[in-house]
Every structure is written in C-alpha cells, then in structure tokens.
TIFI-942369 format. One record per residue (C-alpha): residue in three letters; x, y, z. Coordinates in steps of 0.001 Angstrom, whole numbers, m for minus. Layout:
<r resn="ala" px="X" py="Y" pz="Z"/>
...
***
This chain:
<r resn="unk" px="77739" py="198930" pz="235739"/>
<r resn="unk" px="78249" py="195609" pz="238021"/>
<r resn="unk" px="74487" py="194515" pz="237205"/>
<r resn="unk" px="74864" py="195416" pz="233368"/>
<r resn="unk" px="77924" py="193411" pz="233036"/>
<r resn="unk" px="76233" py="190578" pz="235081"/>
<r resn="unk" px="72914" py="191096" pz="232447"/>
<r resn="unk" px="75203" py="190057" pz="229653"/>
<r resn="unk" px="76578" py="187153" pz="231759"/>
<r resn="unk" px="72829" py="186362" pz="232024"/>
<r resn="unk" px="72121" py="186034" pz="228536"/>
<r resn="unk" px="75108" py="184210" pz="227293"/>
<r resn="unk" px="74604" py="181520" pz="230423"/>
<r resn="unk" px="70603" py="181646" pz="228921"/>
<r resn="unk" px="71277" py="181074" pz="225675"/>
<r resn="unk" px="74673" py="178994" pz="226218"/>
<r resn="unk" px="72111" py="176785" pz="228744"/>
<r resn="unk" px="68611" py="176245" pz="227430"/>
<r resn="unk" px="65953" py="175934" pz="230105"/>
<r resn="unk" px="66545" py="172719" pz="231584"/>
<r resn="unk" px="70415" py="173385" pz="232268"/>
<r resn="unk" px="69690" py="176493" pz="233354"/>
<r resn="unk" px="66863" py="175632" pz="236117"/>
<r resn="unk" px="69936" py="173407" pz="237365"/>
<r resn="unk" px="72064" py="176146" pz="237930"/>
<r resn="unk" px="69400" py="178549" pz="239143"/>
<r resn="unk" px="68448" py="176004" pz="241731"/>
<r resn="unk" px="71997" py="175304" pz="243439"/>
<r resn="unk" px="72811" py="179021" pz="242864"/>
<r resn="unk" px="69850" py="179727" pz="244967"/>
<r resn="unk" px="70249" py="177145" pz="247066"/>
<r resn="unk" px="73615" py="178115" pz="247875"/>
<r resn="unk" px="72561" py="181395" pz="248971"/>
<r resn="unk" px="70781" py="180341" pz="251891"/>
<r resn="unk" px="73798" py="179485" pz="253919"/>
<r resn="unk" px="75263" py="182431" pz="252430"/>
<r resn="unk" px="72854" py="184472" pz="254308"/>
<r resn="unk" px="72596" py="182458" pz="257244"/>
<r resn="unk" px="76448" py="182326" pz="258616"/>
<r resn="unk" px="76351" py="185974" pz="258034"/>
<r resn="unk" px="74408" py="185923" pz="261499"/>
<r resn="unk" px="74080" py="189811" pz="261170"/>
<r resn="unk" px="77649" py="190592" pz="261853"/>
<r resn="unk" px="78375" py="192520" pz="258391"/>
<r resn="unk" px="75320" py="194440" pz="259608"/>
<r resn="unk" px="76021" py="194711" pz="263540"/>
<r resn="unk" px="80196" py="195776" pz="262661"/>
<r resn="unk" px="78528" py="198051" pz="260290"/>
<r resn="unk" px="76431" py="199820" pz="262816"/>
<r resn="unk" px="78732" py="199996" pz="265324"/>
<r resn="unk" px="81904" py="201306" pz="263159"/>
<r resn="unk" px="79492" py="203972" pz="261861"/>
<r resn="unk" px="78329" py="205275" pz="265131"/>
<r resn="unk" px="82209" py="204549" pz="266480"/>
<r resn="unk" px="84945" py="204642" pz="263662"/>
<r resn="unk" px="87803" py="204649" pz="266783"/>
<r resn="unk" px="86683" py="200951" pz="266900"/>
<r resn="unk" px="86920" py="200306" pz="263408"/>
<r resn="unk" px="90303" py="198122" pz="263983"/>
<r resn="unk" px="89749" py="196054" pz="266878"/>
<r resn="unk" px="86215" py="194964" pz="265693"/>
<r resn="unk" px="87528" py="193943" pz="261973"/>
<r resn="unk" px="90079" py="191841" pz="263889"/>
<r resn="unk" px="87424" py="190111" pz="265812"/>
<r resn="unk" px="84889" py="189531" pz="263492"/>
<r resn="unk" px="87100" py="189253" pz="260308"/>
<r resn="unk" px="88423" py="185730" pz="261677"/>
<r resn="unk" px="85064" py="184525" pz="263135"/>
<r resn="unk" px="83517" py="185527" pz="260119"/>
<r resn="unk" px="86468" py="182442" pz="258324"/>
<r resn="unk" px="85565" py="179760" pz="261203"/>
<r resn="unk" px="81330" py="180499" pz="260962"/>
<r resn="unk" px="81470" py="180486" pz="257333"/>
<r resn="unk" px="83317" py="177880" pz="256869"/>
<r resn="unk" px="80978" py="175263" pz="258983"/>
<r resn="unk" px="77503" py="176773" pz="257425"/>
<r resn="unk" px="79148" py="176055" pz="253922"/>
<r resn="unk" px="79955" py="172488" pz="254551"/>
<r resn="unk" px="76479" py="171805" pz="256349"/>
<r resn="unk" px="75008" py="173769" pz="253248"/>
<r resn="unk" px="76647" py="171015" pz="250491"/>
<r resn="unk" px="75668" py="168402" pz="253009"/>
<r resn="unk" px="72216" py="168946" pz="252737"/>
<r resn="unk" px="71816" py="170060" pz="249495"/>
<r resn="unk" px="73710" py="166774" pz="248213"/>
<r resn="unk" px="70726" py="164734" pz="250372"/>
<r resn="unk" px="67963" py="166826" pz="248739"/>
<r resn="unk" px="66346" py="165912" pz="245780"/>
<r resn="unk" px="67885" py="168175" pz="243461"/>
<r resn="unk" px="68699" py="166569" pz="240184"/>
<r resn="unk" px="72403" py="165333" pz="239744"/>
<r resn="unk" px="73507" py="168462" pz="237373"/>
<r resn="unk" px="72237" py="170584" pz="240510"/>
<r resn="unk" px="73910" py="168773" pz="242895"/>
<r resn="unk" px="77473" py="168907" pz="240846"/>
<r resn="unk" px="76593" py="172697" pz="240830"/>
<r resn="unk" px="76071" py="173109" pz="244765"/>
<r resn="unk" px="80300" py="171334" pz="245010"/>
<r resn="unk" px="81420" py="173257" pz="242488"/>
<r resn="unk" px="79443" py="176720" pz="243718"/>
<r resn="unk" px="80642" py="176301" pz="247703"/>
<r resn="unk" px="83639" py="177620" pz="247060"/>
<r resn="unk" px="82278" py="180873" pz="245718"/>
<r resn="unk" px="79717" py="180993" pz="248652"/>
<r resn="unk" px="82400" py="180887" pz="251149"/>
<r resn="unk" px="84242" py="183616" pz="249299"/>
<r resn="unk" px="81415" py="185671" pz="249099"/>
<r resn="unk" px="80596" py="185460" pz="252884"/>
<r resn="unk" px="84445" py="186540" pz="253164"/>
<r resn="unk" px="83914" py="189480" pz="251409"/>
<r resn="unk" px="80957" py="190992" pz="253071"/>
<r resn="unk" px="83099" py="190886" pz="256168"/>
<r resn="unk" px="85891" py="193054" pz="254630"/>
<r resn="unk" px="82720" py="195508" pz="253549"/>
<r resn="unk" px="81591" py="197226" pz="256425"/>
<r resn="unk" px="85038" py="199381" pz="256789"/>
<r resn="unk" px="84639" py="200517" pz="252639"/>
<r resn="unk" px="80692" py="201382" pz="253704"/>
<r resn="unk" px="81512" py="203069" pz="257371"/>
<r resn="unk" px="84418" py="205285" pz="255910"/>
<r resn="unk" px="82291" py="206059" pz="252904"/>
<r resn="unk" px="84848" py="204555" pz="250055"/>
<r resn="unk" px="82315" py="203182" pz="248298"/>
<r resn="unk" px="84486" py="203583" pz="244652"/>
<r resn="unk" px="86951" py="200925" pz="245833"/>
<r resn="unk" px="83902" py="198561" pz="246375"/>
<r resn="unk" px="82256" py="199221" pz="243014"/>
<r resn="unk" px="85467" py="198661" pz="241829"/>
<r resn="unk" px="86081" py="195342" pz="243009"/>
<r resn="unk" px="82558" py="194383" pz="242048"/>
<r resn="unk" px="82933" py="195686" pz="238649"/>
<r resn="unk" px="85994" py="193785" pz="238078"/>
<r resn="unk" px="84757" py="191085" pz="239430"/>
<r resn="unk" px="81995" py="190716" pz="237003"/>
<r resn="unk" px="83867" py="191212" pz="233987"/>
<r resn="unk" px="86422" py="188355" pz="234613"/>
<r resn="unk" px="83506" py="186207" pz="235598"/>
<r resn="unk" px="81493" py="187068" pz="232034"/>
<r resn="unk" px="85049" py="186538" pz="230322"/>
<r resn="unk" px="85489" py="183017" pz="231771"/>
<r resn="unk" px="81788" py="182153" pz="230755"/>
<r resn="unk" px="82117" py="183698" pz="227578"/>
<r resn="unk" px="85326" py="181416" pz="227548"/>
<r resn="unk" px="83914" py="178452" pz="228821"/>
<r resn="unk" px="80760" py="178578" pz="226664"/>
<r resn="unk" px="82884" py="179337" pz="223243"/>
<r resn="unk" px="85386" py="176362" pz="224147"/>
<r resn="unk" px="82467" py="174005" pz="224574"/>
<r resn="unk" px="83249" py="172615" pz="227793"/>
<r resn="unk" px="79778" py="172160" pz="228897"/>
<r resn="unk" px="77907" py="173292" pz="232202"/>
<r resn="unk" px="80377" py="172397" pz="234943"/>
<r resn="unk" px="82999" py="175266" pz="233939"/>
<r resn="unk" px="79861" py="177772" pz="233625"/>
<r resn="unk" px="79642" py="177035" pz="237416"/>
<r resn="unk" px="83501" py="177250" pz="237846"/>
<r resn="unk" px="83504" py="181174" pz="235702"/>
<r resn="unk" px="80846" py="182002" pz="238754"/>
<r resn="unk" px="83499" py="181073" pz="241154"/>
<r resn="unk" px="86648" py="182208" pz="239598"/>
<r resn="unk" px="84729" py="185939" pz="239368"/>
<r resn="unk" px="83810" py="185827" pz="243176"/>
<r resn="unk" px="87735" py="184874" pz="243765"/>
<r resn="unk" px="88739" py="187957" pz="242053"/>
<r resn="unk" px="85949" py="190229" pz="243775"/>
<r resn="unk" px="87347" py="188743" pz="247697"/>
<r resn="unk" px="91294" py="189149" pz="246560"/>
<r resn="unk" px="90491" py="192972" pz="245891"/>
<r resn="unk" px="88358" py="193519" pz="248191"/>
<r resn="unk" px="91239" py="192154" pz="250863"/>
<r resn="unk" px="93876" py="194052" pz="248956"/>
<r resn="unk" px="91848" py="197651" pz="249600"/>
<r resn="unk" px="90741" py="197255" pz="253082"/>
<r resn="unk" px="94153" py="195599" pz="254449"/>
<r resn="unk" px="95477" py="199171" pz="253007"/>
<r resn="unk" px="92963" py="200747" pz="255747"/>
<r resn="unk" px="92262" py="198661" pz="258474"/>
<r resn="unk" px="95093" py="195662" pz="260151"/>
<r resn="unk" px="93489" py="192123" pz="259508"/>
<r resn="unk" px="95620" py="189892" pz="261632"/>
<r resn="unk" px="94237" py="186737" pz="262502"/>
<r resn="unk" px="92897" py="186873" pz="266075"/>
<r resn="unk" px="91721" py="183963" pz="268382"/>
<r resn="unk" px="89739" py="185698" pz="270847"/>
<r resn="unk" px="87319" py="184075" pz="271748"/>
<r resn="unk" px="85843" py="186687" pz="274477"/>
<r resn="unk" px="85463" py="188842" pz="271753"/>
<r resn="unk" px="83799" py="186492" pz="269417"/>
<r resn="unk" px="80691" py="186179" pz="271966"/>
<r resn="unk" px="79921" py="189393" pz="272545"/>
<r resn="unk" px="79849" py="190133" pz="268746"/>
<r resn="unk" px="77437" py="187122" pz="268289"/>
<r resn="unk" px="75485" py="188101" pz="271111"/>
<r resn="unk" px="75220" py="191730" pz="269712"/>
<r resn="unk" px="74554" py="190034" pz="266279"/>
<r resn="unk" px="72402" py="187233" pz="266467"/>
<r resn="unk" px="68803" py="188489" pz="266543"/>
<r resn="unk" px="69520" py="190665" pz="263678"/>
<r resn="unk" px="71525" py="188280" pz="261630"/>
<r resn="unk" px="68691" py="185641" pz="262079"/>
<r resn="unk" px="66081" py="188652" pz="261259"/>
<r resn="unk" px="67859" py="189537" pz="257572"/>
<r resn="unk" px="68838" py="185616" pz="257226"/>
<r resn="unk" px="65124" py="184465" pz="257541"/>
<r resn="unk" px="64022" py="187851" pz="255432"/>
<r resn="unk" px="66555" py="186574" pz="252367"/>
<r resn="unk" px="65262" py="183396" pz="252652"/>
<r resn="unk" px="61524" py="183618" pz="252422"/>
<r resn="unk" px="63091" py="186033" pz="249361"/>
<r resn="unk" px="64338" py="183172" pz="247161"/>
<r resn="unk" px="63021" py="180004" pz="248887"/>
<r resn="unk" px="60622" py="179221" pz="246353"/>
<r resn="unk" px="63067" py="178596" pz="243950"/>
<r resn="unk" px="64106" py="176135" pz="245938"/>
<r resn="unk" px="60817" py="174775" pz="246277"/>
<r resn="unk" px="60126" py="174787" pz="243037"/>
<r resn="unk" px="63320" py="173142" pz="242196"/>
<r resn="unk" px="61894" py="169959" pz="244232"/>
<r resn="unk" px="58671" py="170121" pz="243597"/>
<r resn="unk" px="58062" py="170594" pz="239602"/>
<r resn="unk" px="60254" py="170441" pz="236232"/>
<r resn="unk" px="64021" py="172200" pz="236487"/>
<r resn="unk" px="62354" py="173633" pz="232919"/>
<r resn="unk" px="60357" py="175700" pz="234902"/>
<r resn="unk" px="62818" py="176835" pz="237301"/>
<r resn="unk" px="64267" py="178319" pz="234011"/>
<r resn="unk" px="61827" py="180412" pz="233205"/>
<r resn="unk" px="61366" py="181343" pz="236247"/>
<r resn="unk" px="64585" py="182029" pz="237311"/>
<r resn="unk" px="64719" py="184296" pz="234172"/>
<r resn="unk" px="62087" py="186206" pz="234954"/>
<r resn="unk" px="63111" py="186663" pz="239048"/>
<r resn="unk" px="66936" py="187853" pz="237327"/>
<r resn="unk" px="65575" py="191039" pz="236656"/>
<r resn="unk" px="64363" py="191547" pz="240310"/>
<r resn="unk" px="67627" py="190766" pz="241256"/>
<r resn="unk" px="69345" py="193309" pz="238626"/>
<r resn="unk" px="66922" py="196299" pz="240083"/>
<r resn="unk" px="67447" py="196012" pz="243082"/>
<r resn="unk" px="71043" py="197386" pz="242640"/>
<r resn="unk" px="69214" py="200781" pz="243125"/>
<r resn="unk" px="68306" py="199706" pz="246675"/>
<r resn="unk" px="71560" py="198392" pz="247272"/>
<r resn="unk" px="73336" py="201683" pz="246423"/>
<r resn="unk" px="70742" py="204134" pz="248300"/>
<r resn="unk" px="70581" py="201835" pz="251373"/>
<r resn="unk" px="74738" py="201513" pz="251028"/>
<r resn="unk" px="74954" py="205021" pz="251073"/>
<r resn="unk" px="72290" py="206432" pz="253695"/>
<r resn="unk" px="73136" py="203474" pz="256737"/>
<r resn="unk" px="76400" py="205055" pz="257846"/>
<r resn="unk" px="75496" py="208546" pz="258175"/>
<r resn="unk" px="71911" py="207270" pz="259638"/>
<r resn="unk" px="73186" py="205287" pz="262160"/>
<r resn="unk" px="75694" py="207843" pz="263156"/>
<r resn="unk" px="72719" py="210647" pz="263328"/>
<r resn="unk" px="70380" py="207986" pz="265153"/>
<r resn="unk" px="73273" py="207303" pz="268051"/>
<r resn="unk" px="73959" py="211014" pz="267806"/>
<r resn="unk" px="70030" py="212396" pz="268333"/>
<r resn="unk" px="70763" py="213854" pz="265638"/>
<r resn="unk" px="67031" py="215369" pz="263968"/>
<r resn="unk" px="68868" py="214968" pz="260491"/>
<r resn="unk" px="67603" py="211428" pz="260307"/>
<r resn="unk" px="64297" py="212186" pz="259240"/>
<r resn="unk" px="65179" py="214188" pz="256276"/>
<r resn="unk" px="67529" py="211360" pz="255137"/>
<r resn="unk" px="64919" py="209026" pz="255582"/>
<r resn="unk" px="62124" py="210880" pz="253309"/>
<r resn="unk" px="64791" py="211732" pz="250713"/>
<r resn="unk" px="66174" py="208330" pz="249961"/>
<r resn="unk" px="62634" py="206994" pz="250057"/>
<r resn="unk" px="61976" py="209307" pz="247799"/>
<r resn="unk" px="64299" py="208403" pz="245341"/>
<r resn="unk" px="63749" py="204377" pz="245546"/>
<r resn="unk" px="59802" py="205300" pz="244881"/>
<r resn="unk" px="60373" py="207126" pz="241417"/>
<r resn="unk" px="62955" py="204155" pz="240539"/>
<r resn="unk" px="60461" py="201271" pz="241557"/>
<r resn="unk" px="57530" py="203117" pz="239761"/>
<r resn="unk" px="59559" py="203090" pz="236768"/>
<r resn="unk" px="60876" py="199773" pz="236738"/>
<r resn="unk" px="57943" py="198024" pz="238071"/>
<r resn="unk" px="55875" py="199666" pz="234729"/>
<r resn="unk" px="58643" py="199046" pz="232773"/>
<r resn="unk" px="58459" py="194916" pz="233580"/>
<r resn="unk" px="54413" py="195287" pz="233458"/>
<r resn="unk" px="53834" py="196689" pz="229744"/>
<r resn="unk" px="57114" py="194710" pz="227878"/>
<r resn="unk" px="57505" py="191698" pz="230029"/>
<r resn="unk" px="57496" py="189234" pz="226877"/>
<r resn="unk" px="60078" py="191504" pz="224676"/>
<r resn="unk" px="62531" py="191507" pz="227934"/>
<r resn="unk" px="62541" py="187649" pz="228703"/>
<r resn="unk" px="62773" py="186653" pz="224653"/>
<r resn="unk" px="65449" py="189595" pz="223960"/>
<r resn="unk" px="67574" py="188417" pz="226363"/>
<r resn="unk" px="67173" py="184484" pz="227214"/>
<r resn="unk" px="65997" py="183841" pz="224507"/>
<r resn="unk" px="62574" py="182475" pz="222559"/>
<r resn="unk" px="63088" py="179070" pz="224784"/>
<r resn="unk" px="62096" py="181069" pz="227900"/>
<r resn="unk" px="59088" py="182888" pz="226679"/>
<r resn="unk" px="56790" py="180898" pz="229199"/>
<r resn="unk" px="58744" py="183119" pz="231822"/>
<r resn="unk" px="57108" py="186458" pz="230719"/>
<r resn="unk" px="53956" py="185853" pz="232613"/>
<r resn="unk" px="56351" py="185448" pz="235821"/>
<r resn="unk" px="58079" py="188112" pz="235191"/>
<r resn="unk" px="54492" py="190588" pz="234349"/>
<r resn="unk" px="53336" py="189032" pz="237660"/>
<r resn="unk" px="56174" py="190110" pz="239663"/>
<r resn="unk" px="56267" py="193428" pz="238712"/>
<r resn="unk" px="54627" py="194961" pz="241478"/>
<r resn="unk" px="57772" py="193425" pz="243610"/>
<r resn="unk" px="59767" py="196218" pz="242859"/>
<r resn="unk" px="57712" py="198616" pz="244382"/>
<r resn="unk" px="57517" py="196889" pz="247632"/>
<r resn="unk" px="60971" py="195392" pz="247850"/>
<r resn="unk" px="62254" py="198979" pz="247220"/>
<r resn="unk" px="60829" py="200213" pz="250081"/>
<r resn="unk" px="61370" py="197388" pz="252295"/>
<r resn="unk" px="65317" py="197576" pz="251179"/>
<r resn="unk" px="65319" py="201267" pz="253029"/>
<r resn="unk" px="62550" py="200685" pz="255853"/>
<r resn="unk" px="64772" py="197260" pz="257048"/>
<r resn="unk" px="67794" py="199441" pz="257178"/>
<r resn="unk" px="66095" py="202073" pz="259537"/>
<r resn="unk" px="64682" py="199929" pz="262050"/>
<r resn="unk" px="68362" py="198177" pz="261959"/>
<r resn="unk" px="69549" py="201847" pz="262760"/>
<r resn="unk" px="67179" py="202112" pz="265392"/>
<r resn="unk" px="67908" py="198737" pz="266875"/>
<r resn="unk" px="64543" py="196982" pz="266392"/>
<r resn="unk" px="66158" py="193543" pz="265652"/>
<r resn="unk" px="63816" py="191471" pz="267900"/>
<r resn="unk" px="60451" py="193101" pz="265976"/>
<r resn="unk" px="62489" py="192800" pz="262651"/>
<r resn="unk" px="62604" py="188682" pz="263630"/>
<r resn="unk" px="59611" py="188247" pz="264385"/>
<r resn="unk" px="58337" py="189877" pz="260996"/>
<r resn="unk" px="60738" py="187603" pz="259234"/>
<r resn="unk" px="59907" py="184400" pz="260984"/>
<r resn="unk" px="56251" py="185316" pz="260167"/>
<r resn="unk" px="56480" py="185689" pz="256850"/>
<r resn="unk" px="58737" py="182776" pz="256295"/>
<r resn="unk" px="56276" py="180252" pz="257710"/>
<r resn="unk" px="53438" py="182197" pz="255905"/>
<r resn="unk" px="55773" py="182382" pz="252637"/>
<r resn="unk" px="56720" py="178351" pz="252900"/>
<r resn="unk" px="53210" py="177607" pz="253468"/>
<r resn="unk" px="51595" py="178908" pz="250951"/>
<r resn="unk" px="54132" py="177695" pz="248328"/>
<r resn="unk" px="54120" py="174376" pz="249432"/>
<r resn="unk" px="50296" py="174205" pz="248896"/>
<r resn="unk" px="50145" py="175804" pz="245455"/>
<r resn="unk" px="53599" py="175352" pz="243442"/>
<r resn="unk" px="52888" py="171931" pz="243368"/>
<r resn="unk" px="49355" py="172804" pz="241425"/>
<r resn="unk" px="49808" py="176037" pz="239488"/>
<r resn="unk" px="54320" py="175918" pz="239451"/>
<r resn="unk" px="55884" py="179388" pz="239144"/>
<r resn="unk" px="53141" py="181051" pz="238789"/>
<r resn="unk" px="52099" py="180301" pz="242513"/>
<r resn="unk" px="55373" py="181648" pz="243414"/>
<r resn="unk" px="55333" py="185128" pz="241570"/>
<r resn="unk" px="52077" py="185875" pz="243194"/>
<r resn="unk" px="53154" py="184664" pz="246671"/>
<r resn="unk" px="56310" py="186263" pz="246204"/>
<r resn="unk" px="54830" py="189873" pz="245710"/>
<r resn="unk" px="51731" py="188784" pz="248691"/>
<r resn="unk" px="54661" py="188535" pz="251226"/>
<r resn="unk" px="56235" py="191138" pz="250324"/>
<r resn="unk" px="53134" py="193396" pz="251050"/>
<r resn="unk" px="52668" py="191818" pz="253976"/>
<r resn="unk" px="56156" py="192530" pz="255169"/>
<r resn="unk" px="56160" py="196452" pz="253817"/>
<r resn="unk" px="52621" py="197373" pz="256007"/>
<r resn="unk" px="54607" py="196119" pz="259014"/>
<r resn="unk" px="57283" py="197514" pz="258962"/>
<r resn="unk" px="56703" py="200881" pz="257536"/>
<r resn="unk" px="54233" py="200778" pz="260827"/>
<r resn="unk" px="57158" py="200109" pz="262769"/>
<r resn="unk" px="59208" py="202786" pz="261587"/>
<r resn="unk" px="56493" py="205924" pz="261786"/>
<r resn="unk" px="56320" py="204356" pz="265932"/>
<r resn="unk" px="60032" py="205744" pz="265857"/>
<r resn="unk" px="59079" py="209229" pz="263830"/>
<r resn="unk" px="61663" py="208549" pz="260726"/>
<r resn="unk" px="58709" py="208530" pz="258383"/>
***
C-alpha cells in the first residue's frame, strides 16, 4: 500500500515536473541517500541482530544506540550537503540537496526506532507509520503542485511526509521500549565496533546500487537523469516485496542461527522461494510492456526511459535474491566477506560507469547496473551454501 501511494506521488511529481526538473530532483534525492546509508554504519542491522537473538537487551541497547544514532547522523548529513553543494550538480539540484537534508536526517532517525517494531514482530505499527506517511507526503505534493508554487515545495512535501513517518514511528516504540537520552560513551564503542564492518558492507552495497545516478547526474543532461530515474522508480517500488520477506524472516533467523536451531534452512528455501515467483513475474512484466508503463505513468515526455527500464528488467531477479542471501550471511555473521564483496563491486561498478555513461548515458548504467548485480548474487549465494542455508 506504502509503494502504491508513493506510485501516484510518482506520477503527479512526473507530470507536475517534466524531465529536466525532474532529473534535478532525482539527482539530490539520490544523492542524499548516500549519507543516508552511510551514518547508518550497520547499527539498525547489528541492534537488530542482537535484540532478535536477545530481546532481554532490547532496552539498554535502544538507549545506546538511539542517541548515537542523533550525534552520527547528524555529522554525515552536514558533510553530505557540504559536498554535494561543491559538486557539480546544477543549481535546482543543489537547492534540492538543503531542502532534502532535513528529511535524510529524519529518515536515518527512524530506522533506529525500527529494529524494536522488526525484533518483537509488530510489523502493523510500522506499515502504519509508513502508510501514513506517504499519504500526507502525496497530499502536500498534490497541494504544492495544484497551488503552483513551483519545484522547491515538491522537495519540502518529501520532507514534511518523512516528518510524519519519524513522529509515529517515535510515538509507537516509546510505548514499548524507554528512549531516554544517554551519554555513554563506553557503550557507544562497543556498538560501533560490533557495527562497523557490516554497516560499511550494506553502506558500500546501497551505494554501488544508486551511484550511477549520481554519475550520470555529473556527467550528461539532468533530461536524462529523468528518464532514467523513471525507469529505475519501478525497481525501487518492487523491491517492497524484498523488503517485507527479508523484514519478516531476519528475526526469527537470527534467533534460530544463535539458537542451532536446524529450522533455518527451511526458512531460508521458503522465503527464497517466494521472492523467485515475485521477481519472475515482475521482471517479465517490465520486459514485454516497458514503453506502456513509463508513458502511462510519467508521461509521453519520458518515453526515451522505456529502453532503461526493458534493460533493467532482469534486476529484479537478481536484486530479489540478493535482498534475502545479504540478510543470511548478516545472520550468520559474515560481515568481513560481505565487505569485501561490496567494496569489489563498488570499484568495479564506478569503473565501468565512469568509462561508458559518458559515451552511451543511461543506457551504460542499466546494463552495468544489472552486470553488478550478477556479479554480486554468484558470490554470495556461494557464500551462503559454505554455511548449508541453501
């Protein structure tokens, strides 16, 4: 429901936009996510594991990490605007990247009140929040697009949306868990120490996942960021299947790999399972009407972003897998091997795209995107048959 409210926020921004405009605000809401990811330094994922093996520790590790997760995200927001304000984004995208920090530090705010919604399995009160969230941010747009008032409040209805999405999400879990403030330091090391490797594994694994928007963004026309952020939006709206498989199978997995529990095998091969009927599906579904999606909904302005989208169709069966198949070896505690993978295909990712967005545009980066992605599933579905879970 969150991703078909956020569809129809999609269009109207589209349509509302034109191409040009709305390369702008693909490129600083991209951009944006990278520190996102970053000052997440795996600790939504490391308090996640650990509350789910040990839920008697739920309250003194929210305390911890809940107010280093304000002080870490706070700095890797302010760096993030720095640099993206040196960059040589265009001045709409810039204006974008002020006007969006606020809504990437309340994002990174939220994932830290997740894990306890996740761990004790109240995933309702999450969707929830999301939900909500999305409909006041495609009523402001709506809003904001009606009234005429131009690109900068399109920005701003992002923003206000995310605000309402954190304020719920702190109402719920306060109900379940104390969030005082706490300045202990002591504590904050050993959850960065515990966190690190993997944060910087899934940090460097999101990035090499959107980075050649970026690129693109410097390197050729904000037009054809447009199209091809059109076509990459319907990546991003399927993968809310992985999301809520993954979501759902890490607790109990991590409690049944602590546990020795032989369980995790079946879980594994059921909820892979279930992500390989709904790639199949979607990736066919992107392959055969590819033109008829991107000029339904964006409009016929974008129809140069069909052939992205027909080229990055067979994403969705790889990044479906590689959504479960990251959480596992997480489970298992493979975060140095998970790095490495992701610093591999980062430099491999960057590489390529440097040398062939600047001759062939998005194009380059559809096929590059779905090339790393393969290269990324055979290792780490090797990985995780070394450990027995497939």
């Amino acid at each position: 429901l969150a991703s078909a409210i956020s569809f129809f926020t999609f269009v109207a921004i589209t349509r509302g936009l034109g191409p040009e405009a709305f390369g702008d605000f693909t490129a600083a809401m991209v951009f944006l996510f990278i520190p996102v990811v970053l000052a997440d330094v795996g600790l939504t994922a490391a308090v996640l594991r650990e509350i789910s093996a040990r839920p008697a520790r739920t309250p003194e590790l929210m305390r911890v990490s809940v107010s280093l997760r304000v002080v870490v995200s706070a700095i890797a927001v302010a760096a993030g605007v720095a640099v993206g304000l040196v960059l040589p984004f265009t001045e709409q995208t810039k204006v974008a990247i002020l006007i969006g920090s606020g809504g990437a530090f309340l994002t990174l705010m939220t994932s830290a009140l997740q894990p306890v919604l996740q761990a004790q399995l109240k995933l309702h009160w999450m969707v929830a929040a999301n939900v909500l969230g999305r409909v006041v941010t495609l009523a402001a747009t709506l809003a904001a697009l009606s009234a005429g008032l131009g690109f900068k409040s399109v920005v701003g209805a992002n923003v206000v949306g995310v605000a309402v999405t954190f304020l719920l999400h702190l109402a719920i879990v306060a109900r379940l868990v104390p969030l005082r403030p706490t300045l202990d330091l002591s504590g904050w090391r050993t959850l960065l120490r515990g966190s690190l490797v993997v944060g910087a594994a899934i940090g460097i694994s999101q990035i090499y996942f959107r980075i050649d928007t970026v690129l693109l963004a410097v390197l050729r026309s904000p037009e054809e960021v447009g199209f091809y952020g059109a076509a990459y939006k319907f990546i991003e709206l399927s993968e809310i299947v992985v999301a809520a498989v993954a979501m759902s199978m890490f607790p109990p997995l991590a409690r049944f790999v602590a546990t020795g529990d032989e369980r995790a095998r079946a879980l594994v091969q059921n909820a892979f399972d279930v992500l390989l009927a709904a790639s199949a599906a979607v990736a066919l579904f992107m392959l055969a009407f590819a033109e008829e999606i991107i000029v339904v909904t964006a409009g016929e302005e974008f129809d140069e972003g069909a052939v992205a989208l027909q080229l990055l169709a067979p994403y969705a069966l790889l990044a479906y897998a590689n959504g479960m198949l990251w959480r596992v070896l997480i489970a298992v505690k493979r975060d140095r091997a998970l790095l490495a993978i992701a610093v591999s295909v980062l430099v491999l990712n960057v590489g390529l795209n440097l040398a062939l967005i600047p001759v062939y545009g998005f194009k380059a980066a559809a096929v590059i995107s779905v090339a790393s992605e393969l290269f990324v599933t055979v290792l780490i579905a090797t990985l995780a048959r070394g450990h027995g879970l497939l």
